[in-house]
N, C-alpha and C positions, 0 to 999 in steps of 0.2 A: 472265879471271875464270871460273871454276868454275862452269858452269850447276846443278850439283847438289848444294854447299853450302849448308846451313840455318843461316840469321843468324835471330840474335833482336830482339824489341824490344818494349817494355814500353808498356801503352795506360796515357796517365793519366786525370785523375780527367773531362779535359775530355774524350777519347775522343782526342788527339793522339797519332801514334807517330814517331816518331825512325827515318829510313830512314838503312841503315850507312852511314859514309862509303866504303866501297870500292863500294857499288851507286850511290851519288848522284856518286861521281867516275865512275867505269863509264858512267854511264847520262848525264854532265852536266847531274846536278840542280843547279839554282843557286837561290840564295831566289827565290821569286817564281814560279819553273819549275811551269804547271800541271799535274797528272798525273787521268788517268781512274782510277775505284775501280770493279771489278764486282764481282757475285756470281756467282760461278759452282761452283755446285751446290754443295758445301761450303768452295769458298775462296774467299776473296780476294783479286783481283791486281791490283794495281795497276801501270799503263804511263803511261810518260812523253804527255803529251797529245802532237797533232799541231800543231806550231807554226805559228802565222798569216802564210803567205809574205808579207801586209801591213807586219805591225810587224817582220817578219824583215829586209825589205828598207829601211823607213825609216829616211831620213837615210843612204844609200848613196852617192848621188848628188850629196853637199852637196860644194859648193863654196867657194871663198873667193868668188865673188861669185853671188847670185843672180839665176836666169836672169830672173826677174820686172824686178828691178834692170837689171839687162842692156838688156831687152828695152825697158823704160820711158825709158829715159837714150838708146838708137840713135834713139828715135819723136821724144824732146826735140831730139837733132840734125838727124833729119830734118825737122822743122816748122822748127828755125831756119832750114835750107837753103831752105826752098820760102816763107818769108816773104820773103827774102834775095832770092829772083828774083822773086819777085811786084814789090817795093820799086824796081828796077832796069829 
């Protein structure tokens, strides 16, 4: 994409502007995609925010079973084991 073409776009009456689809595909805006607004000296630029490596990362890790699950079900076999020899 061309760093030094001039797109337009029209403020409405609530002060919304419509960013081009070749900057929002460029840039991978997606609804929702928060972007910072400055003022800088007479313009305004607006940049893609800096993504939360938290909510970037969650649900990476999922599984078909939960290590929770997992971990609670080994503890349940384990106690049966050591009731098992206590009993005997």
């Amino acid at each position: 994409m061309e760093s030094e073409k001039i797109m337009k776009a029209k403020v409405s009456a609530k002060g919304w502007i419509v960013i081009p689809a070749a900057l929002r595909k460029h840039f991978g805006l997606k609804p929702g995609t928060i972007v910072e607004v400055q003022e800088m000296g007479e313009k305004i630029v607006i940049t893609p925010g800096i993504k939360d490596p938290v909510d970037e990362f969650y649900g990476k890790l999922g599984g078909e079973i939960s290590l929770t699950d997992a971990l609670l079900e080994d503890r349940r076999e384990e106690l049966k084991r050591e009731e098992a020899n206590v009993s005997t």
